[in-house]
N, C-alpha and C positions, 0 to 999 in steps of 0.2 A: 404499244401493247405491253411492254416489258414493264416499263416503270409500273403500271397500273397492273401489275399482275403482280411486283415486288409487295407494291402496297396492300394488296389482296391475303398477300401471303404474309404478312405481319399481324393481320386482325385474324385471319384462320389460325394462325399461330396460336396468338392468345388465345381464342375461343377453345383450342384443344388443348393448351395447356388447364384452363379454369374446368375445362371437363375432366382432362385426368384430373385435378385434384379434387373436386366434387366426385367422384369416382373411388380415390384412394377413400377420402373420409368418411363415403359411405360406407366402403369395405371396413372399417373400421368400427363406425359407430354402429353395423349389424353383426359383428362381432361381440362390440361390449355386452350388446342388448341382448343374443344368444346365451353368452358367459350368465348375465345377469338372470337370464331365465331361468337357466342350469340353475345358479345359485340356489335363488328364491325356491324352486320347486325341489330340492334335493336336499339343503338344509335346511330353509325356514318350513317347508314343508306349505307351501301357497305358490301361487302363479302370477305375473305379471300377464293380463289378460290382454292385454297391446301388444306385447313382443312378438308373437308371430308374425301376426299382419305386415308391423309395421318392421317386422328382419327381410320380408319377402317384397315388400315394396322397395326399399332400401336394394336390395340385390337387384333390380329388372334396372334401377338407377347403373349401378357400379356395374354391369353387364354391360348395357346399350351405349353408355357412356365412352366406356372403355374398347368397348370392340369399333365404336367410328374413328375412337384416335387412332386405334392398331391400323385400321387402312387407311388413314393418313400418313401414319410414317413405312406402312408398306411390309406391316406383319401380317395382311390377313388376303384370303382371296387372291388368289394370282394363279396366272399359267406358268409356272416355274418349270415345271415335267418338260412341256412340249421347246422351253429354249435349251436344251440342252439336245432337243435333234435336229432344229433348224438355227439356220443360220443367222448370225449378230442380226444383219438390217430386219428380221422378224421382232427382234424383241421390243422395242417401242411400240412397233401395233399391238401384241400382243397384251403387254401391259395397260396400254387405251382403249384393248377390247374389255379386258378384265374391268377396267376403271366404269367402264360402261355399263357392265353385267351388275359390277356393287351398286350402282347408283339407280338404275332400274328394281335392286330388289332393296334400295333404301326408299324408294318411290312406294314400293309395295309396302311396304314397314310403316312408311306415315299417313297412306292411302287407308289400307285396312286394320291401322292402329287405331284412325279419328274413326270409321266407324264403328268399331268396339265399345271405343272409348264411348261414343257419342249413344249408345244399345245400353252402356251401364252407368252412365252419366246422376242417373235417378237413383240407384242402388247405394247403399253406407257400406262401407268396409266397417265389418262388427270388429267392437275393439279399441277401434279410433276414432270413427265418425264422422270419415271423412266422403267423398264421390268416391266410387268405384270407378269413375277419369282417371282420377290420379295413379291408381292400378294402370294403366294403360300407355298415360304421358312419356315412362320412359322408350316407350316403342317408336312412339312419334316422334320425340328431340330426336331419339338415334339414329332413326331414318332421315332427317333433315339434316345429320351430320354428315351420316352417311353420304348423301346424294351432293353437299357444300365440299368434303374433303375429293372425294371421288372425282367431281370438274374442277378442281382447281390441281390435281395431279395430272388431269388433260390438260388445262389450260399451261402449266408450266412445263411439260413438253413441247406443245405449240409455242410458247414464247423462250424457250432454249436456255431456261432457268435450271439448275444443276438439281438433279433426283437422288442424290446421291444418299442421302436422309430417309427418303422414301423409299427403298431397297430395289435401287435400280445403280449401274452405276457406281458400285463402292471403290472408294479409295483403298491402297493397297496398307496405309495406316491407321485406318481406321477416323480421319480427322475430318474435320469440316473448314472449306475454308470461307472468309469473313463474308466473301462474296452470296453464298448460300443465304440468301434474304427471308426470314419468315421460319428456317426451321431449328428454331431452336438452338443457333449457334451463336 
C-alpha cells in the first residue's frame, strides 16, 4: 500500500502544483484585465465590455483552485482548537475526521456545481459568449480536488507516509526530509 500511495502522491503533487500555478496566473491575468478596465474607462474614456465577466470567471478559477491546494497542504479546515484539550493519540482521528468533513462538502461542491452548471448550460455569458457552465466549472474542478486531496491525506496516514507538509507533524526546522514523497520536496 505504501509504494502505491508514494506514487499516488507524486501525480497529486503535480496536479496541485499545475493548479496553484493555473491559479497564480489567473490571479494575475484578472488583475491586468481589471488595471486594463480602470484604464480604458478613466482615460480613454470607453469600456472593455469583456472585462467584467471574464475578471469574475477568472476569480471562482484562482479561488477554487487555490483553496483545494490549501487543504492539501493543510492550510484550510481542520479541528486545530479541540487538539490543544485532548490528548496527542486524538489528533490523527481528528485530522481524518476533518479530512472527511472537506471531502464530503467537496462531494457537495461538484454535486451541486454540475447541476447549476448543467440549469445554465444554455445561457451566454454577455460579453464573451461563452456557456454559463463555464461560470460554474470552477466549483466542480474544486470539489474534485477537494474530495482527491482530502483521501489521499487519509490514505497517507493509513499507509504512515510523513504529514509533516500537510500541517500535521512539523519538524522543529522547518525542513522536509527526502523521504516525504509527493509533497513538494
Amino acid at each position: 500500500m505504501r509504494e502505491k500511495m508514494e506514487t499516488a502522491a507524486l501525480w497529486l503533487g503535480t496536479i496541485a502544483r499545475v493548479a496553484l500555478w493555473l491559479a497564480g496566473i489567473g490571479l494575475v491575468l484578472m488583475t491586468a484585465i481589471v488595471f486594463a478596465q480602470v484604464f480604458y474607462r478613466y482615460v480613454l474614456g470607453t469600456s472593455l465590455f469583456w472585462a467584467e465577466p471574464s475578471s469574475v470567471m477568472l476569480m471562482g478559477w484562482f479561488i477554487f483552485l487555490g483553496a483545494a491546494v490549501g487543504v492539501r497542504e493543510g492550510y484550510h479546515l481542520s479541528f486545530d482548537v479541540l487538539l490543544y484539550f485532548l490528548p496527542d493519540r486524538f489528533g490523527s482521528w481528528l485530522h481524518s475526521l476533518s479530512d472527511l468533513v472537506v471531502a464530503a462538502f467537496g462531494f457537495g461542491m461538484s454535486w451541486y456545481g454540475l447541476q447549476l452548471a448543467d440549469k445554465a448550460a444554455n445561457d451566454i455569458v454577455p460579453g464573451v459568449g461563452i456557456s454559463r457552465f463555464f461560470d460554474f466549472l470552477p466549483v466542480i474542478v474544486g470539489g474534485v480536488l477537494l474530495i482527491l486531496f482530502s483521501v489521499e491525506r487519509i490514505m497517507r496516514r493509513l499507509a504512515g507516509l510523513p504529514t509533516s507538509r500537510f500541517g500535521e507533524d512539523h519538524d522543529d526546522d522547518g525542513t522536509i526530509s527526502p523521504d516525504e514523497i509527493g509533497t513538494g520536496a
